[in-house]
Backbone as JSON, one array per atom type, in Angstrom:
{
  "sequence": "XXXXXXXXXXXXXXXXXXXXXXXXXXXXXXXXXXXXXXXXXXXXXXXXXXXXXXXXXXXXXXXX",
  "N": [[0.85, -1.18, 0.0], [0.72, 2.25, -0.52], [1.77, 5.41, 0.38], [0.04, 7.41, -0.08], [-2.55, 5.56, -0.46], [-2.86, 4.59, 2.33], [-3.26, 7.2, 4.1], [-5.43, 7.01, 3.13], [-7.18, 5.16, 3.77], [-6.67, 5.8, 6.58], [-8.11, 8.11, 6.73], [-10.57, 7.4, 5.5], [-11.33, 5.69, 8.3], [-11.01, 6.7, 10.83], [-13.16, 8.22, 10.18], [-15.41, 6.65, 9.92], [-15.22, 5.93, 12.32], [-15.19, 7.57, 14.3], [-17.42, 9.73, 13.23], [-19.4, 12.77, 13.13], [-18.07, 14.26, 15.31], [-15.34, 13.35, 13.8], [-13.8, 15.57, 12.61], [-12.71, 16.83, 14.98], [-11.47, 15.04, 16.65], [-9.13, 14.86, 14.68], [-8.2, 17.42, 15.13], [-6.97, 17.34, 17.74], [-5.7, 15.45, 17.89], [-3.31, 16.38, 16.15], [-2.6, 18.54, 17.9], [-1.75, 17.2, 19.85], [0.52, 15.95, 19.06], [1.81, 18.04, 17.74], [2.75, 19.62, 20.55], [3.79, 17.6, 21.1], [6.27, 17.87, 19.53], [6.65, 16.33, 17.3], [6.77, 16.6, 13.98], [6.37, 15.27, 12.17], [4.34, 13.5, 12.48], [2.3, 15.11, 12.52], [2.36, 16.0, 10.08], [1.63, 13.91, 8.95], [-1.04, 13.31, 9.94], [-2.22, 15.8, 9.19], [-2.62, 15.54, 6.43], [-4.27, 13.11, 6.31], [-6.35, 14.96, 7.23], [-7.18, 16.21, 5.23], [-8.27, 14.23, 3.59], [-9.92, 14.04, 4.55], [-11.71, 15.8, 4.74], [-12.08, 15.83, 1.89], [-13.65, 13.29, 1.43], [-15.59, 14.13, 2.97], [-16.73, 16.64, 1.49], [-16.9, 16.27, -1.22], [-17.63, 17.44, -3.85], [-15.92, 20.47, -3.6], [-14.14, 19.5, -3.45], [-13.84, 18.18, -6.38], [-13.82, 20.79, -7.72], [-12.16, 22.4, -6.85]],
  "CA": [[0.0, 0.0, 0.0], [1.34, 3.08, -0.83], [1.63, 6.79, 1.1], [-1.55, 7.94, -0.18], [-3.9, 4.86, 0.16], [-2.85, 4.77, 3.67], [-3.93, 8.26, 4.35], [-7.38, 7.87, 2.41], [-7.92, 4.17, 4.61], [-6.76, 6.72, 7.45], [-9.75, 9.06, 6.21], [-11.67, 6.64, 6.13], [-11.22, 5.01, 9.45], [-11.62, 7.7, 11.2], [-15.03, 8.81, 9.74], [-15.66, 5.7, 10.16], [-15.05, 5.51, 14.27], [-15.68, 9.22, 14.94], [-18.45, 10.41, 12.17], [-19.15, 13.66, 12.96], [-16.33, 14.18, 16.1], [-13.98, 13.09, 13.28], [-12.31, 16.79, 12.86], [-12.37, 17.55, 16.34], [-10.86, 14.04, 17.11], [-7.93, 14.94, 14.25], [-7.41, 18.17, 15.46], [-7.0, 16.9, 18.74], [-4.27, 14.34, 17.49], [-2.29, 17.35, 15.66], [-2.33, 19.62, 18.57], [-0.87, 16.66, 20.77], [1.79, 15.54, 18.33], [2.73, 19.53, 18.06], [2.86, 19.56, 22.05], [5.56, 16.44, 21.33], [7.44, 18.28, 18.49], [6.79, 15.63, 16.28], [6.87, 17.57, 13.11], [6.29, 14.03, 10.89], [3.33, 13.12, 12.91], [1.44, 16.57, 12.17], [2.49, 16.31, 8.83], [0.96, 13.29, 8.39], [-2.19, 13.69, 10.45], [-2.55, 16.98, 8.48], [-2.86, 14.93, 5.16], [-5.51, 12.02, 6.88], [-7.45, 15.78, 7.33], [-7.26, 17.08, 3.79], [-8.51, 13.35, 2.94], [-11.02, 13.75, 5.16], [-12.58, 17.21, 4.15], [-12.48, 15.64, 0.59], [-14.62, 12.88, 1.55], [-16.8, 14.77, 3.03], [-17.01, 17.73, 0.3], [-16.17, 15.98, -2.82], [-17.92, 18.76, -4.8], [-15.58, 21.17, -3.48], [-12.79, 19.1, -3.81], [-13.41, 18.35, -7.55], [-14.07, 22.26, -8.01], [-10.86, 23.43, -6.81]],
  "C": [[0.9, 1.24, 0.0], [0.9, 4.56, 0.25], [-0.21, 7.09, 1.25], [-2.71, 7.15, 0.03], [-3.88, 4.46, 1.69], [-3.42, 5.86, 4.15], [-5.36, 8.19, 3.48], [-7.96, 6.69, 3.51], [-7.68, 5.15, 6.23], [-8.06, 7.11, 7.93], [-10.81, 8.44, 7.22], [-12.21, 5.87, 7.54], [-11.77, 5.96, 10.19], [-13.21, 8.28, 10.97], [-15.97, 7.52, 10.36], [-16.64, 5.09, 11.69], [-15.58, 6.68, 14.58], [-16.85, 9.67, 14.65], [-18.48, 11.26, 12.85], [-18.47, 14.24, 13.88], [-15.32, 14.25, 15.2], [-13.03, 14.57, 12.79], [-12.38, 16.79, 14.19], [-11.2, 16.33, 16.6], [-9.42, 14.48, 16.2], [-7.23, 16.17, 15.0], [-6.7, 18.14, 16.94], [-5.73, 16.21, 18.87], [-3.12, 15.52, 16.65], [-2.3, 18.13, 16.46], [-1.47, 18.97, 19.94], [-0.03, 16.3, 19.95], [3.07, 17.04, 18.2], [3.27, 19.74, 19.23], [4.18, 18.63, 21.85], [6.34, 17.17, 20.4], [7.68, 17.31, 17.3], [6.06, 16.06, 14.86], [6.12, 16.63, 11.93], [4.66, 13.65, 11.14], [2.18, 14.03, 12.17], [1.26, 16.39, 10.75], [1.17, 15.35, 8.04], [-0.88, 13.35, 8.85], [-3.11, 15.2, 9.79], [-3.31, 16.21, 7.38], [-3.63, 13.64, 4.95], [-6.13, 13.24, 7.12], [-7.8, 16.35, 6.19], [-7.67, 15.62, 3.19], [-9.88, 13.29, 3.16], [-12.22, 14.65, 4.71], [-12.58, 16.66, 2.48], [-13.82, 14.31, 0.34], [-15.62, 13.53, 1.71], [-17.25, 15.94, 1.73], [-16.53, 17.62, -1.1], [-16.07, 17.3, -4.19], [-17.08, 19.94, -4.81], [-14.42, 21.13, -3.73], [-12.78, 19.25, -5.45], [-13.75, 20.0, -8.42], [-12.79, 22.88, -8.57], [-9.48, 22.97, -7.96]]
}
């Protein structure tokens, strides 16, 4: 599995477990990984949230 289908099964997981919690729950996980300084963590937890806002808002996604 590659970078990116990890971060969309991410996504998905999340939506999944959380549904509508699931931003609060990410931002939650990127504001404790910042707290550790883990720069990689964020990065990636950033990019399981930009997977996530595309699930949810496809229309907006295939807009932009």
């Amino acid at each position: 599995m590659t970078p990116n289908q990890e971060r969309w099964a991410e996504a998905l997981s999340v939506e999944e477990i959380h549904g509508d919690t699931a931003p609060a729950f990410i931002a939650e996980r990127i504001g404790a990984l910042a707290l550790q300084g883990d720069e990689a963590g964020v990065e990636r937890w950033r990019q399981i949230a930009a997977r996530l806002d595309q699930l949810r808002n496809p229309v907006t996604f295939l807009l932009a």
